[in-house]
C-alpha positions as a LaTeX table, in Angstrom:
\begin{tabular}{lrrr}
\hline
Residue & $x$ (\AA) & $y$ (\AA) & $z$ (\AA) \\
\hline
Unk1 & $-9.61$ & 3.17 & $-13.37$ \\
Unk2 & $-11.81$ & 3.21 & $-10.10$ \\
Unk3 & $-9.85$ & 5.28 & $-7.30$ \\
Unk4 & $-10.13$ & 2.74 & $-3.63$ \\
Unk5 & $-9.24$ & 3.86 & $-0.38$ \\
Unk6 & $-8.55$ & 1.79 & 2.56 \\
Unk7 & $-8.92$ & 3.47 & 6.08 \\
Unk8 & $-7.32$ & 1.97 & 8.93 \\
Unk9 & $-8.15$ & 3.28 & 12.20 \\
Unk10 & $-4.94$ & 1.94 & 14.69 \\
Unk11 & $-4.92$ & 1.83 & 18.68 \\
Unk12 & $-1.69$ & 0.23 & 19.78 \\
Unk13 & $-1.33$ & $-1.93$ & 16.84 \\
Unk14 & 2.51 & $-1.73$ & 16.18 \\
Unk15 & 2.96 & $-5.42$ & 15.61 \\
Unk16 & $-0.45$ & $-5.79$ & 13.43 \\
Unk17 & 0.61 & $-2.67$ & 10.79 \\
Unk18 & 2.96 & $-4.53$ & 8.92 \\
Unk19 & 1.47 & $-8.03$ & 8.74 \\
Unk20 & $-2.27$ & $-6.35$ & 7.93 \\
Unk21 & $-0.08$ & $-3.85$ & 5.17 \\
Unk22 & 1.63 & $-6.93$ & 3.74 \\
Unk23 & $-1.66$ & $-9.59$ & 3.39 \\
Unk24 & $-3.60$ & $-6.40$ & 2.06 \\
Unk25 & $-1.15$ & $-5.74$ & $-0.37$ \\
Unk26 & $-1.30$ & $-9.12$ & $-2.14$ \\
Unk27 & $-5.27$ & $-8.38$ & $-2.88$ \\
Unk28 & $-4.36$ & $-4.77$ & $-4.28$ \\
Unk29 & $-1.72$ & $-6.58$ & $-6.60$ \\
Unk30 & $-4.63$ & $-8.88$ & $-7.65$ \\
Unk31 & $-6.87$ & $-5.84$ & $-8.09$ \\
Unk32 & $-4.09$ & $-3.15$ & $-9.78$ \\
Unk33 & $-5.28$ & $-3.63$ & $-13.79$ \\
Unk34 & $-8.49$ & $-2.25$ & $-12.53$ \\
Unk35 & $-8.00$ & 0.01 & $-9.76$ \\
Unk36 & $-5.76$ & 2.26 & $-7.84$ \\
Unk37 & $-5.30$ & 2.27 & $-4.20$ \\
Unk38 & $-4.11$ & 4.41 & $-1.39$ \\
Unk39 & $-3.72$ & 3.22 & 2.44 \\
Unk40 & $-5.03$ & 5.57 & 5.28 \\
Unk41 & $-3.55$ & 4.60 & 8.68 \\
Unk42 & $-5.08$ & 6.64 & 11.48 \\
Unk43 & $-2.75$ & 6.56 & 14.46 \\
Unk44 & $-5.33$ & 7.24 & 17.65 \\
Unk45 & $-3.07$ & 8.40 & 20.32 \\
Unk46 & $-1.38$ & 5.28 & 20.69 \\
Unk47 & 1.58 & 4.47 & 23.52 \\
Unk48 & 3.62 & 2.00 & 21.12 \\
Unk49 & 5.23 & 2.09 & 17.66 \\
Unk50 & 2.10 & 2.25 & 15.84 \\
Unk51 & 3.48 & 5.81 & 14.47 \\
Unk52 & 6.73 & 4.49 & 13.41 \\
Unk53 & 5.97 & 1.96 & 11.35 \\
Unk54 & 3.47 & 4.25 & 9.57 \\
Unk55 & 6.43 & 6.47 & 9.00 \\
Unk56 & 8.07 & 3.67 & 7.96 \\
Unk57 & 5.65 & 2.48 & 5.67 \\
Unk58 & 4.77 & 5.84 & 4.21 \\
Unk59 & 8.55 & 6.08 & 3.15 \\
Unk60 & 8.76 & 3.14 & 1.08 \\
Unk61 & 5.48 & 3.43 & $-0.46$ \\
Unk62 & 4.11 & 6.20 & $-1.69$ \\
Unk63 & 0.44 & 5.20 & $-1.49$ \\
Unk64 & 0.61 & 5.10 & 2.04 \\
Unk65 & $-0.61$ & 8.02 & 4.11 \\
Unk66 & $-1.28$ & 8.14 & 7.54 \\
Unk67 & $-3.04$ & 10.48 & 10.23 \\
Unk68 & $-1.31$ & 11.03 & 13.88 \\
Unk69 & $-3.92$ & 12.06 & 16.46 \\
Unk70 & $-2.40$ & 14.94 & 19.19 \\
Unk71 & $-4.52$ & 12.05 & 21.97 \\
Unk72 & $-6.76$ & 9.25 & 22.02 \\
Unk73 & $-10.40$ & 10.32 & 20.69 \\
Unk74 & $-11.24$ & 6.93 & 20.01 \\
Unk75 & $-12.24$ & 4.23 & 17.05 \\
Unk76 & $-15.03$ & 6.40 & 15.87 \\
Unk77 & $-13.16$ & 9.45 & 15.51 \\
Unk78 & $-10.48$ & 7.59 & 13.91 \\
Unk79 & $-13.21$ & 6.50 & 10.97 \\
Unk80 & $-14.39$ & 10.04 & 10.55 \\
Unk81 & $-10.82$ & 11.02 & 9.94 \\
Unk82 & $-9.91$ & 8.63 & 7.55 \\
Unk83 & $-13.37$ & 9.21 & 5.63 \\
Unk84 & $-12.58$ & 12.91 & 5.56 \\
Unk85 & $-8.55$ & 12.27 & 4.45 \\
Unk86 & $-9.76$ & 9.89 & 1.73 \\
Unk87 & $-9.43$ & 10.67 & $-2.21$ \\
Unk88 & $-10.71$ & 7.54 & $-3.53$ \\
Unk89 & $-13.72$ & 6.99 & $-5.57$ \\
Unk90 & $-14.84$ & 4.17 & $-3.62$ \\
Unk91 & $-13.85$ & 4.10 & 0.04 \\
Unk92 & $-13.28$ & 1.12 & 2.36 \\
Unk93 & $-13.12$ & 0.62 & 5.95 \\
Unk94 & $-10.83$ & $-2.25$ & 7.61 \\
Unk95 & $-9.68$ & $-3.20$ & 11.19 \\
Unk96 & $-5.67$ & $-3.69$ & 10.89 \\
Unk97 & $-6.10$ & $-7.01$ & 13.16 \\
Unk98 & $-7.39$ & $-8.75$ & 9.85 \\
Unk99 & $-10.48$ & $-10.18$ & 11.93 \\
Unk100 & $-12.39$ & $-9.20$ & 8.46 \\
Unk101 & $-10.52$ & $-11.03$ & 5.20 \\
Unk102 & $-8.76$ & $-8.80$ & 3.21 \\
Unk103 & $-9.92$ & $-10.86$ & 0.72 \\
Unk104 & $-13.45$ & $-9.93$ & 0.18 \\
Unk105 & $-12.19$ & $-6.54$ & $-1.05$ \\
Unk106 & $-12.30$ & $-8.24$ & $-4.57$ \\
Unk107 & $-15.90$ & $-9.43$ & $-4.19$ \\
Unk108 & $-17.33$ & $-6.07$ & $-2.93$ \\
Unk109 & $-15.20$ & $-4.04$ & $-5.54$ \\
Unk110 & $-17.05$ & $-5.72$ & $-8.01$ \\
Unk111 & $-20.30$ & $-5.73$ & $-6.72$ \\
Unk112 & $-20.20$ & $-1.95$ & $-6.77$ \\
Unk113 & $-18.93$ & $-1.52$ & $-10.38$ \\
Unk114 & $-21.54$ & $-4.33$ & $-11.71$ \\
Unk115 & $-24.74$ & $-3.95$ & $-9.85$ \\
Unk116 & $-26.77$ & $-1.16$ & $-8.35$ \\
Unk117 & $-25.29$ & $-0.51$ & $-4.97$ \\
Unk118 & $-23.73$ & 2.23 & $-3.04$ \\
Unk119 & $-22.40$ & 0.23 & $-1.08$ \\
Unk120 & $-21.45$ & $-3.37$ & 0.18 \\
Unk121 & $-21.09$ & $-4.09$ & 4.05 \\
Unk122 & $-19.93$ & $-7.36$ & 5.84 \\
Unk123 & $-21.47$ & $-8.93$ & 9.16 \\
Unk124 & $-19.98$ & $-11.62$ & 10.77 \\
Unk125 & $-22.15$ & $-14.94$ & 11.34 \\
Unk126 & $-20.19$ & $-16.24$ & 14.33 \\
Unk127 & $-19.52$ & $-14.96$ & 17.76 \\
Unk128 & $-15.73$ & $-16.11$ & 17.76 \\
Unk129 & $-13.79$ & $-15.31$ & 21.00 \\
Unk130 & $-16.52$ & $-13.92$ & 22.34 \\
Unk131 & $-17.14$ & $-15.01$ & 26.10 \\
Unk132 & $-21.31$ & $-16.57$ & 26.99 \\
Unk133 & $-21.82$ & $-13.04$ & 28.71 \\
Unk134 & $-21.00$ & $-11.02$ & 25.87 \\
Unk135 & $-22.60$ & $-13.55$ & 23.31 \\
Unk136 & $-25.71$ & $-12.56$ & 25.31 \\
Unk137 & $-25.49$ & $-9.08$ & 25.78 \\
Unk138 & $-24.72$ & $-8.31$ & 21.94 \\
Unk139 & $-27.97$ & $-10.34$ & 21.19 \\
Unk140 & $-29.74$ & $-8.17$ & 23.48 \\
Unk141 & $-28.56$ & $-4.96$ & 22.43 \\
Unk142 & $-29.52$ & $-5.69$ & 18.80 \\
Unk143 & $-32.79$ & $-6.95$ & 19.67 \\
Unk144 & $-34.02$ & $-3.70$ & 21.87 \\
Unk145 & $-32.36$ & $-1.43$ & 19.31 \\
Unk146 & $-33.97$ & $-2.78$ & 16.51 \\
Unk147 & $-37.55$ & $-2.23$ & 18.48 \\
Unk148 & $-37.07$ & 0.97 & 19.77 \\
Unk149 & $-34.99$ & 2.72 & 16.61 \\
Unk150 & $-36.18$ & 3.51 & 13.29 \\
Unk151 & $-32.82$ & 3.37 & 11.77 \\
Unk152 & $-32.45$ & $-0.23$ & 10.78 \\
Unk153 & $-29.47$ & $-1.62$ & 12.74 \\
Unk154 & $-28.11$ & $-5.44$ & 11.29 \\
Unk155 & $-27.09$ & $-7.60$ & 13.68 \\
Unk156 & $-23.27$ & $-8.80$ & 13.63 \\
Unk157 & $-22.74$ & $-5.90$ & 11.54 \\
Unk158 & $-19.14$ & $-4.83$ & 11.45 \\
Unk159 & $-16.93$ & $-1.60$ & 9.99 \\
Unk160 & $-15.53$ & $-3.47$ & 7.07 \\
Unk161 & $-17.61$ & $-2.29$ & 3.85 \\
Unk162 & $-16.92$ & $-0.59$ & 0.48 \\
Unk163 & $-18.89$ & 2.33 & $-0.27$ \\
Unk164 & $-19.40$ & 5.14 & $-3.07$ \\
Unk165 & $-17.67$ & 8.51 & $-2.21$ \\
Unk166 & $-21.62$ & 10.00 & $-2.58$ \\
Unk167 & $-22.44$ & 7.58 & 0.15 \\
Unk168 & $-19.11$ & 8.50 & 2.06 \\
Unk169 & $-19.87$ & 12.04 & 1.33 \\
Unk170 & $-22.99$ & 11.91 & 2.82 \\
Unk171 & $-21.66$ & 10.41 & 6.07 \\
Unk172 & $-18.77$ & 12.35 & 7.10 \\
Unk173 & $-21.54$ & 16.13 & 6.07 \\
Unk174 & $-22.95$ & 14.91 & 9.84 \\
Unk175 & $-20.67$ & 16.71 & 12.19 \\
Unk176 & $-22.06$ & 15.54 & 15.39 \\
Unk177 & $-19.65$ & 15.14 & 18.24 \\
Unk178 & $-20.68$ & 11.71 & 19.62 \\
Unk179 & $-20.75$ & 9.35 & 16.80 \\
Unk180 & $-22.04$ & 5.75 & 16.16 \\
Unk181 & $-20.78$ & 4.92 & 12.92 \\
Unk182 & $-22.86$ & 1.24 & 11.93 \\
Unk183 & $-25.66$ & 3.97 & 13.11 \\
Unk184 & $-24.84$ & 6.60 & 10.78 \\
Unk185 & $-23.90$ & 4.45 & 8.13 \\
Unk186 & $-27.78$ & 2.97 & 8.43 \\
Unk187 & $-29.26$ & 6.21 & 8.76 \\
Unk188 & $-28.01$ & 7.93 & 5.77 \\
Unk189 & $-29.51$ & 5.24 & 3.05 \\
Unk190 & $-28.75$ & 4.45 & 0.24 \\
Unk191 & $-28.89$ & 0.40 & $-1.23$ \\
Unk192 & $-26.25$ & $-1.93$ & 0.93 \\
Unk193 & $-25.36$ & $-5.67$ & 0.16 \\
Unk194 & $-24.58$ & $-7.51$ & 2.99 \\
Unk195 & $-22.10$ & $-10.24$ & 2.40 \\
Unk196 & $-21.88$ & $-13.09$ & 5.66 \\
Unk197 & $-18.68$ & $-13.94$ & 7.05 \\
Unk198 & $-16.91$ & $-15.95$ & 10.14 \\
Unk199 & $-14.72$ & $-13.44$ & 11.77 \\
Unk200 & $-11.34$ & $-15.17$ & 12.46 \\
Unk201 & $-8.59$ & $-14.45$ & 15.29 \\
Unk202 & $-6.59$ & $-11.17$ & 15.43 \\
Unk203 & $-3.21$ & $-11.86$ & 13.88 \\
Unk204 & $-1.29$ & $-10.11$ & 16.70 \\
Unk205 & $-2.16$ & $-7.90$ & 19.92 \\
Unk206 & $-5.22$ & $-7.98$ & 21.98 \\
Unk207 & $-8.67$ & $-6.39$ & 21.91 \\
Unk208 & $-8.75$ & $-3.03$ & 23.19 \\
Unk209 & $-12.23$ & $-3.21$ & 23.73 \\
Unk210 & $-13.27$ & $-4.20$ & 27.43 \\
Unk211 & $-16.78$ & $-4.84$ & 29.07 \\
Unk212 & $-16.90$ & $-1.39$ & 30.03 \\
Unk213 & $-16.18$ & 0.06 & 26.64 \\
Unk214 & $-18.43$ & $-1.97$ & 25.05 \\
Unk215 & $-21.10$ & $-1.04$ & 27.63 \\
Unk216 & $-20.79$ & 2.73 & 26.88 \\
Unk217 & $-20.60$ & 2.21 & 23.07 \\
Unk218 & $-24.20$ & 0.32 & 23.15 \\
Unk219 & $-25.38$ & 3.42 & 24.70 \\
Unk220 & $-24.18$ & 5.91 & 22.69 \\
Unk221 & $-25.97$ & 3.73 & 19.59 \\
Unk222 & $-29.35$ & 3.87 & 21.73 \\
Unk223 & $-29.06$ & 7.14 & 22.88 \\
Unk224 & $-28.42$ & 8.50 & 19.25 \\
Unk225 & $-30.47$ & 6.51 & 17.50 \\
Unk226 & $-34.25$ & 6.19 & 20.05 \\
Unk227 & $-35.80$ & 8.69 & 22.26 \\
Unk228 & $-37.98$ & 5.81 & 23.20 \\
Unk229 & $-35.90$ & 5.47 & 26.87 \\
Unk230 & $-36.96$ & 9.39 & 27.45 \\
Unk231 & $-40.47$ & 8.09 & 26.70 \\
Unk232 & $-40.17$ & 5.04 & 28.99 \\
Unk233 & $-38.81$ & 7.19 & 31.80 \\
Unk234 & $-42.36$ & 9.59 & 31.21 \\
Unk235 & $-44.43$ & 6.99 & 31.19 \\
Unk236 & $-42.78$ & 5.14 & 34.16 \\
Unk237 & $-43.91$ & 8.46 & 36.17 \\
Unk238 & $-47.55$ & 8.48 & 35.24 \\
Unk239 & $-47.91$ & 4.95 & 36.35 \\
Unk240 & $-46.38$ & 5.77 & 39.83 \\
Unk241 & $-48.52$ & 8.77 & 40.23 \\
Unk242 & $-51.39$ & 6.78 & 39.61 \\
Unk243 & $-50.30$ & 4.22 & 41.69 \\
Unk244 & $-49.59$ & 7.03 & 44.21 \\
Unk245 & $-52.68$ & 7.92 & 43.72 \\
Unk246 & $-54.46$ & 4.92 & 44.14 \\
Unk247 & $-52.35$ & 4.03 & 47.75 \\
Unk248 & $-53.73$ & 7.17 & 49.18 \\
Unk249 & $-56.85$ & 6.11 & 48.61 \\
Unk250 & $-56.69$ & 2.56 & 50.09 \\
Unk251 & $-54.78$ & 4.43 & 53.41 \\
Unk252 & $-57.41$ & 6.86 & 53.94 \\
Unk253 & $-60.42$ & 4.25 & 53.69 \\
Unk254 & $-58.27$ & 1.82 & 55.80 \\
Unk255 & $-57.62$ & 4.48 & 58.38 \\
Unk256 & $-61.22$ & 5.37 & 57.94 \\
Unk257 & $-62.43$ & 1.69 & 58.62 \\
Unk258 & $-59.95$ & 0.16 & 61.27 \\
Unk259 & $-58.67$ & 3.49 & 62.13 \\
Unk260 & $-54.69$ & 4.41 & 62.41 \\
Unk261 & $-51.81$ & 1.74 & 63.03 \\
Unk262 & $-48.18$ & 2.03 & 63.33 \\
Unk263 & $-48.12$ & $-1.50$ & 61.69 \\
Unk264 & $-46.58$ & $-1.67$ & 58.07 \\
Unk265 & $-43.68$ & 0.46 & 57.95 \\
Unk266 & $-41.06$ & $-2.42$ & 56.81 \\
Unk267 & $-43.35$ & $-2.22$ & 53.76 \\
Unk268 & $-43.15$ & 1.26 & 53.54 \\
Unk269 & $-39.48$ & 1.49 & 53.69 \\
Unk270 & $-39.46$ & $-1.21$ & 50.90 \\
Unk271 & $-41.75$ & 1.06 & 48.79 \\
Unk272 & $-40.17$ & 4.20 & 48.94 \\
Unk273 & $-36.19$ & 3.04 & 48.14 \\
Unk274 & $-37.78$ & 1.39 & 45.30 \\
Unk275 & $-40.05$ & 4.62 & 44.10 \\
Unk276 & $-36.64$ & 6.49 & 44.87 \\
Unk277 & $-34.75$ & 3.48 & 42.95 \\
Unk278 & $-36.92$ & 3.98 & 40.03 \\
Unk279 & $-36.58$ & 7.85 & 39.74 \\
Unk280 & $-33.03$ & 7.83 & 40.35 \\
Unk281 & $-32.89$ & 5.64 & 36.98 \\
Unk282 & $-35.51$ & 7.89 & 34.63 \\
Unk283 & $-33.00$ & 10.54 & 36.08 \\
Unk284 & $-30.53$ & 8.64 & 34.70 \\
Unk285 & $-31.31$ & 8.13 & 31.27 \\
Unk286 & $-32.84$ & 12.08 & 31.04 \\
Unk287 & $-29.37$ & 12.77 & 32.39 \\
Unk288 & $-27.41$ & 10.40 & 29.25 \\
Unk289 & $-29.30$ & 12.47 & 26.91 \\
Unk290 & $-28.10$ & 15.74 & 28.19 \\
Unk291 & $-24.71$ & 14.81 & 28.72 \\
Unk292 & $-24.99$ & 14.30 & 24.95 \\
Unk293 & $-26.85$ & 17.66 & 24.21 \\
Unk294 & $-24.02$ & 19.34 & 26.28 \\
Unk295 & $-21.14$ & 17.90 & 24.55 \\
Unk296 & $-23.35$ & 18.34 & 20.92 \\
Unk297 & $-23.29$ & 22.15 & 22.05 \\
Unk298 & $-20.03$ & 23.32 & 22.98 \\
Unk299 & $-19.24$ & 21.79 & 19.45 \\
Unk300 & $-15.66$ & 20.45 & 19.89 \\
Unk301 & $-13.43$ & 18.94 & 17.39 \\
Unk302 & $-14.16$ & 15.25 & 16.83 \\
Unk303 & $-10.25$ & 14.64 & 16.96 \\
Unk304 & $-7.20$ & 16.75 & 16.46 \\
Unk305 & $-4.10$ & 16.23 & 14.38 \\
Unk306 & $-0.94$ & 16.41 & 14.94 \\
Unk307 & 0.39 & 14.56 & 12.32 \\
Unk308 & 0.93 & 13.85 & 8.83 \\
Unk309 & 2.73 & 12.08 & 6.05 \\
Unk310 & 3.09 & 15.42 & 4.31 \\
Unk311 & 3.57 & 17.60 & 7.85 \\
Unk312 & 7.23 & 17.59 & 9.49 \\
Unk313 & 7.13 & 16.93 & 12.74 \\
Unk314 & 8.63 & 19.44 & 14.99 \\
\hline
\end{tabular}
């Protein structure tokens, strides 16, 4: 019997836990003559109960385990945790607000043990919740991406997927610092079925991700995935220098010709705060890819724990 292990990363999810551990539970009942299971909740800092009721659920069932971050390092962290903590021989990842059915686990289980994949991945075919701002900006972000990367990014593409501990293996030997996990996950290979889906409405809580967050996550998937912005900032510069080039030349034959006038400075004005509005950003972006070198070097730990279900807590 095929080992599966179901990682949980939790933010502030204390009234999700049990009503995510309870619908789960009726698919691993479905599933036991042919498989074994083990729960990983990863508790990421959070200011509620979301530790509690992973004690509590660890106590009355012993193939619950759970992970207690010392802070909040975030969803990505939380992944690589779980990845690293799991045993199973096939490894699955799931949000605890059940916006990805439980009940797919069944499908994707037996994908893996009947045809030749390493690993089968959801994406969602609807946009549900989702305001006409963010609708648009997710299209956009998937549509650069997938021109300027090389690693093939899937649009609607979410966490939830079943995947072969060689495949898991292979994702959790990359150590780096600042992660992008639907990234990495693309990156490392091996053959994927993609299975559509509608994503339905969180069963308790709220998002946790804002604009902002969401924002900053689309650039840490760009950033880690292109160097084509470094190459857009370069050749941003040799077409100003050449256009520098060229306005020199008109302003000495026009001073030549009709000699020197004070006339023209408004445009002048305009033309440098938008030559220093256009360095300022290639400063920018050279400046997003060392803030990731810097962080890459001092080589800190992607998360910390603090707790276990087999440590005491003091």
């Amino acid at each position: 019997m095929k080992k599966i292990s179901i990682v949980v990363p939790c933010y502030n999810e204390e009234e999700s836990i049990p009503i995510f551990y309870q619908e789960v539970t009726k698919i691993t009942d479905k599933m036991k003559s042919r498989s074994t299971f083990e729960f990983i909740f990863v508790n990421d800092g959070s200011k509620d109960k979301t530790l509690e009721q992973m004690r509590e659920l660890a106590k009355k069932d012993k193939k619950v385990r759970y992970i207690s971050f010392s802070r909040n390092f975030g969803k990505e962290a939380a992944m690589m945790a779980g990845l690293e903590y799991a045993t199973g021989d096939y490894i699955t990842t799931m949000d605890v607000d059940l916006q990805d059915p439980p009940a797919l686990l069944e499908e994707m289980f037996e994908t893996l043990e009947t045809e030749e994949y390493d690993c089968v991945a959801t994406k969602s075919t609807n946009r549900k919740g989702y305001s006409f701002l963010r609708k648009t900006l997710t299209k956009w972000f998937y549509d650069i991406i997938s021109k300027i990367s090389s690693t093939e990014m899937i649009p609607g593409a979410r966490d939830f997927r079943l995947m072969t501990r060689q495949m898991v293996d292979a994702v959790i030997s990359m150590k780096e610092y600042n992660r992008y996990s639907k990234g990495l996950f693309s990156f490392v290979g091996f053959e994927t079925k993609w299975i559509e889906f509608e994503i339905e409405d969180r069963v308790a809580g709220t998002t946790k991700w804002n604009f902002w967050k969401l924002f900053s996550y689309a650039l840490e998937g760009i950033v880690a995935f292109s160097t084509t912005p470094l190459v857009l900032a370069g050749l941003i510069g040799v077409i100003f220098c050449l256009l520098a080039f060229i306005i020199i030349i008109i302003i000495i034959v026009k001073t030549l010709v009709w000699g020197d006038s004070v006339g023209g400075w408004p445009s002048m004005v305009c033309i440098m705060f938008f030559v220093g509005g256009i360095q300022l950003f290639c400063t920018g972006i050279i400046g997003q890819y060392l803030s990731k070198t810097y962080l890459e070097t001092k080589r800190r730990p992607i998360y910390i724990i603090k707790e276990t279900e087999k440590m005491t807590k003091q």
